[in-house]
PDB file with one MODEL, atoms N, CA, C and O in Angstrom:
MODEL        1
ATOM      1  N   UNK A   1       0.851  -1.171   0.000  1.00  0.00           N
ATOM      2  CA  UNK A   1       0.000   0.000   0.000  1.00  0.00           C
ATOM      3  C   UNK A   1       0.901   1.238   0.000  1.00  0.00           C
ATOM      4  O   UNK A   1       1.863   1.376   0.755  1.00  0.00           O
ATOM      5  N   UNK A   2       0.451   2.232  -1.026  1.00  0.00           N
ATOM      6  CA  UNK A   2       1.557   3.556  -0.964  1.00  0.00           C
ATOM      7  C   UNK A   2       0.568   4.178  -0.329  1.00  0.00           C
ATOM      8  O   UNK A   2      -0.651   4.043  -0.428  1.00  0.00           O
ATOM      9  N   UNK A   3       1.448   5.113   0.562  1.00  0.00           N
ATOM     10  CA  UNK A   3       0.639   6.563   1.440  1.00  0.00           C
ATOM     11  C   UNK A   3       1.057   7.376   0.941  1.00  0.00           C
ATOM     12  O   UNK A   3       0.604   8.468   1.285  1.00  0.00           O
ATOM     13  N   UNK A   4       1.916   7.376   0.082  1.00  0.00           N
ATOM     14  CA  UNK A   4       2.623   8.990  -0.788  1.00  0.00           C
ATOM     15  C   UNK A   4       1.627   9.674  -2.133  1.00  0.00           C
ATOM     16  O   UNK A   4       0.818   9.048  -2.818  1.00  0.00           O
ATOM     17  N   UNK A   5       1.799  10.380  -2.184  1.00  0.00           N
ATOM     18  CA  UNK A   5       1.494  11.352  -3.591  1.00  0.00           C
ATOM     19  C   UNK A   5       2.026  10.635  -4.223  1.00  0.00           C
ATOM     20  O   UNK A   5       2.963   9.944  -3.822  1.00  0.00           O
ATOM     21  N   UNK A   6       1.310  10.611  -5.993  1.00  0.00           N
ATOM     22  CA  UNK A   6       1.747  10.275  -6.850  1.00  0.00           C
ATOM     23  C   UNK A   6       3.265  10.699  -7.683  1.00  0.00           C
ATOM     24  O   UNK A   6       3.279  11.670  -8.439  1.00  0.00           O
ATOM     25  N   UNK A   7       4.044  10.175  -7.535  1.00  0.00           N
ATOM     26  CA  UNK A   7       5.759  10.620  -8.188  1.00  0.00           C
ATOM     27  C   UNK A   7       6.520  11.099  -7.264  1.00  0.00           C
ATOM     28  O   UNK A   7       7.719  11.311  -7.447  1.00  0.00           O
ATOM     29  N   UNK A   8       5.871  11.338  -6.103  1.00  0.00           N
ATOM     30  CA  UNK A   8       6.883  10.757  -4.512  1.00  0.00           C
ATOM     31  C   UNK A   8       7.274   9.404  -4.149  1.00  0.00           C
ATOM     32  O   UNK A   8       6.512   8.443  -4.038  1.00  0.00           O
ATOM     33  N   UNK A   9       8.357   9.416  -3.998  1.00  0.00           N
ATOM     34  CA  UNK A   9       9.444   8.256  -3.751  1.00  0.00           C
ATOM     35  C   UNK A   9       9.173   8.108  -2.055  1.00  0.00           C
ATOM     36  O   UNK A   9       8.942   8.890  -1.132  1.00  0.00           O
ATOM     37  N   UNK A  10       9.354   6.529  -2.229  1.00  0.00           N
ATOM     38  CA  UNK A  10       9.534   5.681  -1.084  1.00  0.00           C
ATOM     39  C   UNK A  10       9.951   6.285  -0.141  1.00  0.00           C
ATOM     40  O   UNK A  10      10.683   7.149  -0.623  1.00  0.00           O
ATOM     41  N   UNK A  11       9.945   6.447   1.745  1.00  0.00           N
ATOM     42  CA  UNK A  11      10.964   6.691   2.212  1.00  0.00           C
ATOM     43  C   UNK A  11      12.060   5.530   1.816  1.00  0.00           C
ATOM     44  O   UNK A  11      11.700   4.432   1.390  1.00  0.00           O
ATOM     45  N   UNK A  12      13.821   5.993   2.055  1.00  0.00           N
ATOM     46  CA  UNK A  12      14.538   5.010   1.739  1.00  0.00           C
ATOM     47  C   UNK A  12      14.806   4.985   0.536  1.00  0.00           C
ATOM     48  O   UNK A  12      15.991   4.698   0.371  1.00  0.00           O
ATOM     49  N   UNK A  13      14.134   5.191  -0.612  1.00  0.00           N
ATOM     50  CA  UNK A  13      14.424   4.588  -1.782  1.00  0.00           C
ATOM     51  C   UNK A  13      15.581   5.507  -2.094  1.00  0.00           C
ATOM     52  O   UNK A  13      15.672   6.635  -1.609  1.00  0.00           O
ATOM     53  N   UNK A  14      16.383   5.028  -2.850  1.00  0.00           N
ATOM     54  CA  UNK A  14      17.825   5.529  -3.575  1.00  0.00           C
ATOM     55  C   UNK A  14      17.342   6.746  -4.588  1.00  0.00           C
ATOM     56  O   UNK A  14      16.424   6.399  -5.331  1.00  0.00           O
ATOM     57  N   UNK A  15      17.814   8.164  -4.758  1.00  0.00           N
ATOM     58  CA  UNK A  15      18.108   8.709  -5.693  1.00  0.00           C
ATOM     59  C   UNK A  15      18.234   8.294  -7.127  1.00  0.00           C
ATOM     60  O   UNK A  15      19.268   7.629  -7.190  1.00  0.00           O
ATOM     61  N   UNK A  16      17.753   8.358  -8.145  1.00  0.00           N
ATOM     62  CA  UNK A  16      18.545   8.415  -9.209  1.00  0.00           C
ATOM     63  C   UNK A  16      19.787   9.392  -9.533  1.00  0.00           C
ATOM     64  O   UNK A  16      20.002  10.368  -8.814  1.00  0.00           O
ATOM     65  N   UNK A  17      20.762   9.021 -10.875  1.00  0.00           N
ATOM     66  CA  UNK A  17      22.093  10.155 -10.910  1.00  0.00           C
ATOM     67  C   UNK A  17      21.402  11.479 -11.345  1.00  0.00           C
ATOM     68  O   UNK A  17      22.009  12.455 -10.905  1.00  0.00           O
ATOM     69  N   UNK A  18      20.012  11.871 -12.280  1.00  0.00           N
ATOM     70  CA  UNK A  18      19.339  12.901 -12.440  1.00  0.00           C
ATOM     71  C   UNK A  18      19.028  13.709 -11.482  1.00  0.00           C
ATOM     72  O   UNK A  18      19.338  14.884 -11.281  1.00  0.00           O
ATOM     73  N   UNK A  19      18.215  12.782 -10.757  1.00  0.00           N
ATOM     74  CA  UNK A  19      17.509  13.423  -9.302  1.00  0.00           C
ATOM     75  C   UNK A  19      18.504  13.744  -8.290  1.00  0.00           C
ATOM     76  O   UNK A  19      18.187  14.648  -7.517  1.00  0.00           O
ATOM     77  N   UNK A  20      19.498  13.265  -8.151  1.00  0.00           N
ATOM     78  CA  UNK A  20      20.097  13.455  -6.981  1.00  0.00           C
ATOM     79  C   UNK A  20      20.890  15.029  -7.547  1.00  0.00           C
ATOM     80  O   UNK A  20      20.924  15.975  -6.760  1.00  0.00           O
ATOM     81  N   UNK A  21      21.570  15.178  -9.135  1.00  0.00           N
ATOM     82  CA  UNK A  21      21.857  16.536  -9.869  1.00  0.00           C
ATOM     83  C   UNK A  21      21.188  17.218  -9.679  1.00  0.00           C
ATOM     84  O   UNK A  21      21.772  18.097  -9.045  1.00  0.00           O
ATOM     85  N   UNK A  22      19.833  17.561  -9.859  1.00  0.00           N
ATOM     86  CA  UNK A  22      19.012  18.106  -9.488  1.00  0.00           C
ATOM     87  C   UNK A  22      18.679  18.897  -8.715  1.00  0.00           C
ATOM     88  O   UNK A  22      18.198  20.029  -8.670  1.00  0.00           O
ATOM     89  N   UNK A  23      19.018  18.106  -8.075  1.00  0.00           N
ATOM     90  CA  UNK A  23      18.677  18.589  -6.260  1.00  0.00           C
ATOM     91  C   UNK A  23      19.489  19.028  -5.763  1.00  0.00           C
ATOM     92  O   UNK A  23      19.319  19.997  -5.023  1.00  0.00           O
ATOM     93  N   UNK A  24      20.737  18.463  -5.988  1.00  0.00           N
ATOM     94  CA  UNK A  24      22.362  19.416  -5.911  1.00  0.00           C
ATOM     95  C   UNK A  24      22.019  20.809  -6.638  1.00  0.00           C
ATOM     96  O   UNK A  24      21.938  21.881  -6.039  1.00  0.00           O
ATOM     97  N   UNK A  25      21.830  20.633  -8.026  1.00  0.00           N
ATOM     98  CA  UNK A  25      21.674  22.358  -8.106  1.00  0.00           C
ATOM     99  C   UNK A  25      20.256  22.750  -8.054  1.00  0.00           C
ATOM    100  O   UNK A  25      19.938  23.725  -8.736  1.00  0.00           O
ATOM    101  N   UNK A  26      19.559  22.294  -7.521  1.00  0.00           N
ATOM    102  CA  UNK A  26      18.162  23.488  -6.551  1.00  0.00           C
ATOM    103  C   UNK A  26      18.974  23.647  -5.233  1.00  0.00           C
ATOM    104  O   UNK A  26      18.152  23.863  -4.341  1.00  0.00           O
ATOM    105  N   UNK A  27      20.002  23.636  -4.824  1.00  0.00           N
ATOM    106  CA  UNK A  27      20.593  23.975  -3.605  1.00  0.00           C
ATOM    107  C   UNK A  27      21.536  25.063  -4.089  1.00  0.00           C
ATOM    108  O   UNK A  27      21.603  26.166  -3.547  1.00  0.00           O
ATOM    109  N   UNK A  28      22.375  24.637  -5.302  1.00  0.00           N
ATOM    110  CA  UNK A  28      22.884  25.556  -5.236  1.00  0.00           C
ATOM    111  C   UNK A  28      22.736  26.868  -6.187  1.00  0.00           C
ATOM    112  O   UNK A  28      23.774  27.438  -6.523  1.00  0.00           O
ATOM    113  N   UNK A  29      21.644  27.300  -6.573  1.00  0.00           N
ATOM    114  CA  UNK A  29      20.575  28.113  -6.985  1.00  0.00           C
ATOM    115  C   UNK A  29      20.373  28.656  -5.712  1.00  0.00           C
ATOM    116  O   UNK A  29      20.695  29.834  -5.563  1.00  0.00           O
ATOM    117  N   UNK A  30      19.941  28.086  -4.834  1.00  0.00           N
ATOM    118  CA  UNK A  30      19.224  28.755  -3.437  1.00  0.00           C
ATOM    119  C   UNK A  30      20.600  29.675  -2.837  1.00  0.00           C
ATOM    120  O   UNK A  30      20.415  30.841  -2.488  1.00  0.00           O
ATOM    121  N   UNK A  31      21.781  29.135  -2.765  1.00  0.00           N
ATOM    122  CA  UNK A  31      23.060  29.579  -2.524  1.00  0.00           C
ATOM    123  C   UNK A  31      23.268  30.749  -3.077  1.00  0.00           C
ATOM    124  O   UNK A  31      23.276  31.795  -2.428  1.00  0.00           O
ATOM    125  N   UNK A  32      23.478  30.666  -4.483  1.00  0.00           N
ATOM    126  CA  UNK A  32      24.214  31.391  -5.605  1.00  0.00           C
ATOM    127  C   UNK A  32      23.453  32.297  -6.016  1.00  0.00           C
ATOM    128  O   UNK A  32      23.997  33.383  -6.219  1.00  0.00           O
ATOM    129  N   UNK A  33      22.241  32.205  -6.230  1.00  0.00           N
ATOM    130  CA  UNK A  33      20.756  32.853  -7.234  1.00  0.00           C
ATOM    131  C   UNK A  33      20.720  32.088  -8.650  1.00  0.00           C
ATOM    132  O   UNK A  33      21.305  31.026  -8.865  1.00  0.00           O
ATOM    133  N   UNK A  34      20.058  32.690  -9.439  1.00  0.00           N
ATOM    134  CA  UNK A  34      19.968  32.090 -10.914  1.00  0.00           C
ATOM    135  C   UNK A  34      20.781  32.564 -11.635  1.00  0.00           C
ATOM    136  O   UNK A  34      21.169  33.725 -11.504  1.00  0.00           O
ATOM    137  N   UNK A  35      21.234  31.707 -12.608  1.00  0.00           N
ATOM    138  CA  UNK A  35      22.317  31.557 -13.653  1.00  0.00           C
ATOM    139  C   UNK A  35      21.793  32.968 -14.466  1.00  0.00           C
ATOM    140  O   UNK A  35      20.638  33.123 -14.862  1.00  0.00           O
ATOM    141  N   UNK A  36      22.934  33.991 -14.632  1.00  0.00           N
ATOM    142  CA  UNK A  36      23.010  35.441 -15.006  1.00  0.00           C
ATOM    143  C   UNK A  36      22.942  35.559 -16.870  1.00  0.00           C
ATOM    144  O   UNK A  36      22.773  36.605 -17.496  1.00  0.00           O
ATOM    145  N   UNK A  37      23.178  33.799 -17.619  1.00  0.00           N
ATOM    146  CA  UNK A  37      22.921  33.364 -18.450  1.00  0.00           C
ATOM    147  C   UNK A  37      22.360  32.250 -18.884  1.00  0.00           C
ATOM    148  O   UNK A  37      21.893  31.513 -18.017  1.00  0.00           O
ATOM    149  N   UNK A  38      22.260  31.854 -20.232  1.00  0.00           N
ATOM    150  CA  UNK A  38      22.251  30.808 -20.878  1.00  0.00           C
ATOM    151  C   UNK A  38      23.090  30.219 -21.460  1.00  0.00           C
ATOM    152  O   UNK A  38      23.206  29.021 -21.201  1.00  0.00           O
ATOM    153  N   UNK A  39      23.720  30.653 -22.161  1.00  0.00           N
ATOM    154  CA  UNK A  39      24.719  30.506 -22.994  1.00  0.00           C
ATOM    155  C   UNK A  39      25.749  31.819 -23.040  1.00  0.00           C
ATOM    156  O   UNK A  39      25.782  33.049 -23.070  1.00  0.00           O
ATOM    157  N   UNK A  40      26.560  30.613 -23.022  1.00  0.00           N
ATOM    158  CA  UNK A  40      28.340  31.518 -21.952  1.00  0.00           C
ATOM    159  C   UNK A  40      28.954  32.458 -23.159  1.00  0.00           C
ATOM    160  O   UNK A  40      29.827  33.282 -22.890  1.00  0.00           O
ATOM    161  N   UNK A  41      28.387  32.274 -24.690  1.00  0.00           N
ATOM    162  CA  UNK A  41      28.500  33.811 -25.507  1.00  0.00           C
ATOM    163  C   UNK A  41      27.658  34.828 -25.377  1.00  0.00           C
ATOM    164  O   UNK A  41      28.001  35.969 -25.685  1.00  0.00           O
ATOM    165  N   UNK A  42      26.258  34.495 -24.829  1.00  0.00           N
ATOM    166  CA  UNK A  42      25.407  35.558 -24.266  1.00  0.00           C
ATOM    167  C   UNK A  42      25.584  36.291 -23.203  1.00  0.00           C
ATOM    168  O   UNK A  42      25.641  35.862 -22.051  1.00  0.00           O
ATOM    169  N   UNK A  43      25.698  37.678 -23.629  1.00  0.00           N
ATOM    170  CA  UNK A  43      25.962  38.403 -22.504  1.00  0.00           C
ATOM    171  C   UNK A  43      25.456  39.015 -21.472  1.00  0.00           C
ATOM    172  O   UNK A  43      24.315  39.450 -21.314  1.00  0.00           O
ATOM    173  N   UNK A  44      26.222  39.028 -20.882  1.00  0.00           N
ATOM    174  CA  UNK A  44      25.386  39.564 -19.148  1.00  0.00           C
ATOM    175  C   UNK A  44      24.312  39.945 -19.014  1.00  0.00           C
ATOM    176  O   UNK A  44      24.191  40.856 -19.833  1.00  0.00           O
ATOM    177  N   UNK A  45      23.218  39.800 -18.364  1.00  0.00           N
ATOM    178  CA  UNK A  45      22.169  40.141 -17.935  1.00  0.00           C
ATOM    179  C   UNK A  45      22.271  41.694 -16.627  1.00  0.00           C
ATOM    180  O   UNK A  45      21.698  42.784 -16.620  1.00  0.00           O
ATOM    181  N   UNK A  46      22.899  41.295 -16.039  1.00  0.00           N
ATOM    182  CA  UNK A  46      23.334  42.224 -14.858  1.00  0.00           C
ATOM    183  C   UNK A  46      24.023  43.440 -15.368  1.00  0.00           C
ATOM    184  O   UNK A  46      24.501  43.607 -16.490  1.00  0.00           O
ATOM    185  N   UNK A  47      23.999  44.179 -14.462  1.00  0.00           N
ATOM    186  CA  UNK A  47      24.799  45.384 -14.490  1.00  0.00           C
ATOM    187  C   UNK A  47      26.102  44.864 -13.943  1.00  0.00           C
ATOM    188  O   UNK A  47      26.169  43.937 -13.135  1.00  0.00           O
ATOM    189  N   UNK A  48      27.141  45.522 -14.436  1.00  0.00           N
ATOM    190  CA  UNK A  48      28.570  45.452 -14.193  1.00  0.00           C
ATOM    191  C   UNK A  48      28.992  45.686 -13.023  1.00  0.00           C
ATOM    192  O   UNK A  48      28.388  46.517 -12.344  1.00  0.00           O
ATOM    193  N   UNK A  49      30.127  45.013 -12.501  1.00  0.00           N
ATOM    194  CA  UNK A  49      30.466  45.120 -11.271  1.00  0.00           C
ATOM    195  C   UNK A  49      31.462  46.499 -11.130  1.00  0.00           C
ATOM    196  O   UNK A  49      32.289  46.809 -11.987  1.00  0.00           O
ATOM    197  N   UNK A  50      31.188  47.341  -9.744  1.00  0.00           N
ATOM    198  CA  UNK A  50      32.398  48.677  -9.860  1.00  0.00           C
ATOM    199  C   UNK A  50      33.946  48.129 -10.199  1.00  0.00           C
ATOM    200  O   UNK A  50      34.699  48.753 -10.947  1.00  0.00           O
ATOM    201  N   UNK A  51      34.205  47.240  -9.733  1.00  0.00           N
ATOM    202  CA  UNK A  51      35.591  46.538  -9.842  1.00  0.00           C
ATOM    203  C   UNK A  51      35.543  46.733 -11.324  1.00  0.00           C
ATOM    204  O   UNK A  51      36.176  47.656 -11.836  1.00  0.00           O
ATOM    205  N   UNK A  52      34.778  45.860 -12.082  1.00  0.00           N
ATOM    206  CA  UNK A  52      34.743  45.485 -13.381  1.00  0.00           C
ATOM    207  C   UNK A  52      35.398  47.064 -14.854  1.00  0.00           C
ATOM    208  O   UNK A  52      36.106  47.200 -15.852  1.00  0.00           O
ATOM    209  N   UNK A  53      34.222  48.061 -13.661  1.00  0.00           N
ATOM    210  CA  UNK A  53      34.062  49.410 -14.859  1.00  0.00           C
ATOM    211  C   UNK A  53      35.355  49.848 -14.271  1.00  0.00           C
ATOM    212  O   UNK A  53      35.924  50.500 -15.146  1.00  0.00           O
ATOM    213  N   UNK A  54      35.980  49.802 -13.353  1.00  0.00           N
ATOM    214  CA  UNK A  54      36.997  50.571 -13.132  1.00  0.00           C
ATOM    215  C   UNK A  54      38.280  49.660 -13.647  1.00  0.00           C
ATOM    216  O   UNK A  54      39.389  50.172 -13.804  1.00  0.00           O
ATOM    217  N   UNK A  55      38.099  48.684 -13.818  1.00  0.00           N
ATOM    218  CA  UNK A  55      39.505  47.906 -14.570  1.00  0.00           C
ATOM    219  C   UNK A  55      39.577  47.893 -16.704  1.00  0.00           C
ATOM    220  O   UNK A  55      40.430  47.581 -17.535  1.00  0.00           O
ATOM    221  N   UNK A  56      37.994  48.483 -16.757  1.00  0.00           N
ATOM    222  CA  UNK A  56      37.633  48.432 -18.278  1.00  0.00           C
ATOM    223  C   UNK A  56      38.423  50.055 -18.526  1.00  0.00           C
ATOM    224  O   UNK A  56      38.891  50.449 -19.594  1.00  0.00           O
ATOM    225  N   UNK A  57      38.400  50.825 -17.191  1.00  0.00           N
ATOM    226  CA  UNK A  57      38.911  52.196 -17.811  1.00  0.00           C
ATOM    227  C   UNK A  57      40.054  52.206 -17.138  1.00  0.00           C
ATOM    228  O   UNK A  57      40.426  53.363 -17.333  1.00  0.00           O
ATOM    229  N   UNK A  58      40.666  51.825 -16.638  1.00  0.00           N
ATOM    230  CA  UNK A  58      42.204  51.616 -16.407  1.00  0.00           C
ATOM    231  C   UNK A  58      43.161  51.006 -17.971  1.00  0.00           C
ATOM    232  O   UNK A  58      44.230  51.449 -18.390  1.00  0.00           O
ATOM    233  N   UNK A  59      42.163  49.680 -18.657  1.00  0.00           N
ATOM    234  CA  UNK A  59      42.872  49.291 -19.254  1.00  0.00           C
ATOM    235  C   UNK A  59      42.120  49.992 -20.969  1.00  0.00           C
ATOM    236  O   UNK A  59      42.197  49.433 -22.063  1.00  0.00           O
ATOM    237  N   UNK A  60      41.546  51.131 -20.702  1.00  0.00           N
ATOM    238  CA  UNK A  60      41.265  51.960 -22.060  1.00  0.00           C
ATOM    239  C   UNK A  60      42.218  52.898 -22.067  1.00  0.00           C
ATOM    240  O   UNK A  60      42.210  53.584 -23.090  1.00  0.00           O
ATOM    241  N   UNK A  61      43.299  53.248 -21.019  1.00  0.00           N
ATOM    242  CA  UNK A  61      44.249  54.023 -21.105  1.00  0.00           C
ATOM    243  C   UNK A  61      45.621  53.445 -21.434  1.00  0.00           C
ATOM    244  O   UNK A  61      46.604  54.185 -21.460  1.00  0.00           O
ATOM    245  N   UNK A  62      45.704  52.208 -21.672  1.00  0.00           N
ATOM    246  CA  UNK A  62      46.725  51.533 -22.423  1.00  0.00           C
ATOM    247  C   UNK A  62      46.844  51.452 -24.020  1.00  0.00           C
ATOM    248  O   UNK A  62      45.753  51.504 -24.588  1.00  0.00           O
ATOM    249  N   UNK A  63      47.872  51.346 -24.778  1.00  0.00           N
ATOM    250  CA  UNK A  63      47.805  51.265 -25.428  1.00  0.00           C
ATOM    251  C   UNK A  63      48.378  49.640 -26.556  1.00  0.00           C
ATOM    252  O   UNK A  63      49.489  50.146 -26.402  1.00  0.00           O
ATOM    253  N   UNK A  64      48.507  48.976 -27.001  1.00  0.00           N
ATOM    254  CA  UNK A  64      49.410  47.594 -27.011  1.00  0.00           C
ATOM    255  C   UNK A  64      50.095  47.554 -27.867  1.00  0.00           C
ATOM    256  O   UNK A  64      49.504  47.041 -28.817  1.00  0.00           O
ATOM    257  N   UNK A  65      51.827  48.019 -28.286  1.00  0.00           N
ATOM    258  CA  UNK A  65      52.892  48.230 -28.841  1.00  0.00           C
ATOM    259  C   UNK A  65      53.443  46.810 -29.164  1.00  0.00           C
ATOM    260  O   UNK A  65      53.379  45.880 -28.360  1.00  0.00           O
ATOM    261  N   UNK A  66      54.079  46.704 -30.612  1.00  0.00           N
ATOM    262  CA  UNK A  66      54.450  45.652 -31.130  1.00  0.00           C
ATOM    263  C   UNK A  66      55.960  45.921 -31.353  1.00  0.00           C
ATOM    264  O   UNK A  66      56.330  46.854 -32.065  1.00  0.00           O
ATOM    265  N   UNK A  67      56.692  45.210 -30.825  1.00  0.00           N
ATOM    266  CA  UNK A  67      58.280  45.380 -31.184  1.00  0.00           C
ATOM    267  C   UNK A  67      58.714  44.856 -32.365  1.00  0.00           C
ATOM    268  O   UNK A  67      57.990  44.015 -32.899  1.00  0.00           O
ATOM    269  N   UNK A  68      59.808  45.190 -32.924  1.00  0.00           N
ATOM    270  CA  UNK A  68      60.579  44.465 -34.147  1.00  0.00           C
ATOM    271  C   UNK A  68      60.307  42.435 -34.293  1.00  0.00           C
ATOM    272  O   UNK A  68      59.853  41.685 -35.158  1.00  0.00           O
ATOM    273  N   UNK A  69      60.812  42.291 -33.101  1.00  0.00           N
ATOM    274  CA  UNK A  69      60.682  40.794 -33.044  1.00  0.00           C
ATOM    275  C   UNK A  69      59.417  40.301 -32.645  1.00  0.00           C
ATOM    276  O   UNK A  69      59.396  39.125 -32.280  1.00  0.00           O
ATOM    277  N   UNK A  70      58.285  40.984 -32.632  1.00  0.00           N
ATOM    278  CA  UNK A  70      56.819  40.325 -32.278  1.00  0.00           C
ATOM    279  C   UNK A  70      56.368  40.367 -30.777  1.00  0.00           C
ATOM    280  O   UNK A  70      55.193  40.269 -30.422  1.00  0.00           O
ATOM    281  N   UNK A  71      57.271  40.500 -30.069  1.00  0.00           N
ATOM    282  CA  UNK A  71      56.845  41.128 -28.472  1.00  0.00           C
ATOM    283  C   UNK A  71      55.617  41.860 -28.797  1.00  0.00           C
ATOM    284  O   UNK A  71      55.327  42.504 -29.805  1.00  0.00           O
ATOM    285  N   UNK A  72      54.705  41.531 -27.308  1.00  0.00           N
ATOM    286  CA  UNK A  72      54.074  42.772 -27.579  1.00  0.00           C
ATOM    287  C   UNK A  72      53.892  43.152 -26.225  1.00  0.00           C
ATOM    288  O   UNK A  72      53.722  42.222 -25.438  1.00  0.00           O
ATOM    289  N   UNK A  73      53.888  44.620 -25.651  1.00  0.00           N
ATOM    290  CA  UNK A  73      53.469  45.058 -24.497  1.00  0.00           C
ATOM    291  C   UNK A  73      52.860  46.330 -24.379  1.00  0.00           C
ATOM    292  O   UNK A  73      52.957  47.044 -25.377  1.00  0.00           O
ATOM    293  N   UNK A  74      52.440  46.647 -23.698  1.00  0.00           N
ATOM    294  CA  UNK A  74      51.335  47.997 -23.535  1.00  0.00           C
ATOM    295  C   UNK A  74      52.056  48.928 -22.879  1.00  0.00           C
ATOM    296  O   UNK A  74      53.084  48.572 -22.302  1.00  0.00           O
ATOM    297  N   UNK A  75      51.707  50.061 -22.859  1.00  0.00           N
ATOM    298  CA  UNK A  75      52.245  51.926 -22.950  1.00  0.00           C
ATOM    299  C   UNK A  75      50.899  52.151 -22.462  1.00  0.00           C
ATOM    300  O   UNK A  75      49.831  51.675 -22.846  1.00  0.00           O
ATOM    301  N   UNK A  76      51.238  53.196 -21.291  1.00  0.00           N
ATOM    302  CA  UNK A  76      50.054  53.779 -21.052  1.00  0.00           C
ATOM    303  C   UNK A  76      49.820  55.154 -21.937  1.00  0.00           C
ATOM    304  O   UNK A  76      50.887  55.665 -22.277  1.00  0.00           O
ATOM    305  N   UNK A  77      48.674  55.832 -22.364  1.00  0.00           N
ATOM    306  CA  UNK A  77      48.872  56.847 -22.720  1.00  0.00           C
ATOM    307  C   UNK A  77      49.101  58.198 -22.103  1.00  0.00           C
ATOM    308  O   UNK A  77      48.238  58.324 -21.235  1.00  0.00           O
ATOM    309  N   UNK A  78      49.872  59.279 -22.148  1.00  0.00           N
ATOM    310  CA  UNK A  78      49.744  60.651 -21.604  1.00  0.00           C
ATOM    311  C   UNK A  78      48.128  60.633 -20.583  1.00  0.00           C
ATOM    312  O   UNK A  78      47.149  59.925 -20.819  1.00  0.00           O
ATOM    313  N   UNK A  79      48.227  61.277 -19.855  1.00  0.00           N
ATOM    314  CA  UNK A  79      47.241  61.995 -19.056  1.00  0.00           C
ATOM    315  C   UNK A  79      46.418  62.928 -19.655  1.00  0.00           C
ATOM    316  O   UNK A  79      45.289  63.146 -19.215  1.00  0.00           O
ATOM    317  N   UNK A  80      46.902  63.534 -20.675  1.00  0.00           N
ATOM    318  CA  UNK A  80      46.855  64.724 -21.755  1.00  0.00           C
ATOM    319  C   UNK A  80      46.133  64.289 -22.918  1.00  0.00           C
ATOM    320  O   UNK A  80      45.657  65.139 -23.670  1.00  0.00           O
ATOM    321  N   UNK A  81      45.958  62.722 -23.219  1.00  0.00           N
ATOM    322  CA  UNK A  81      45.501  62.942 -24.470  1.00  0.00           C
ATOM    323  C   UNK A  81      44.642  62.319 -24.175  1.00  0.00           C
ATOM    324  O   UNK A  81      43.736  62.098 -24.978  1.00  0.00           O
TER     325      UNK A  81
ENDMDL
END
């Protein structure tokens, strides 16, 4: 005789490898919040982090210089220009 709702499991009964994933991430959803995407070329949903805008304009004041032999390294620009 079952006393459960229909597509409630046994006490006892084993997880499946789905269900038990699952349930690992409805935990860690509850942790984290919801995924900020779908697809990891789609971009951000959120607004940018201050860290983020302040390292995008730190590194808009560089410039990236190519040497004779293919080196390449960055120059900041003047203050001035």
């Amino acid at each position: 005789m079952n006393h459960h709702e229909p597509g409630q499991q046994e006490p006892g009964t084993r997880e499946t490898k789905p269900e038990s994933f699952m349930r690992a991430m409805g935990h860690l959803r509850g942790l984290y919040g919801p995924a900020n995407r779908r697809i990891a070329t789609e971009p951000e949903r959120h607004g940018h982090n201050p860290e983020d805008l302040k390292e995008a304009r730190e590194l808009d004041g560089i410039d990236i210089e190519t040497d004779s032999e293919g080196h390449r390294y960055g120059v900041r620009r003047p203050s001035g220009a």
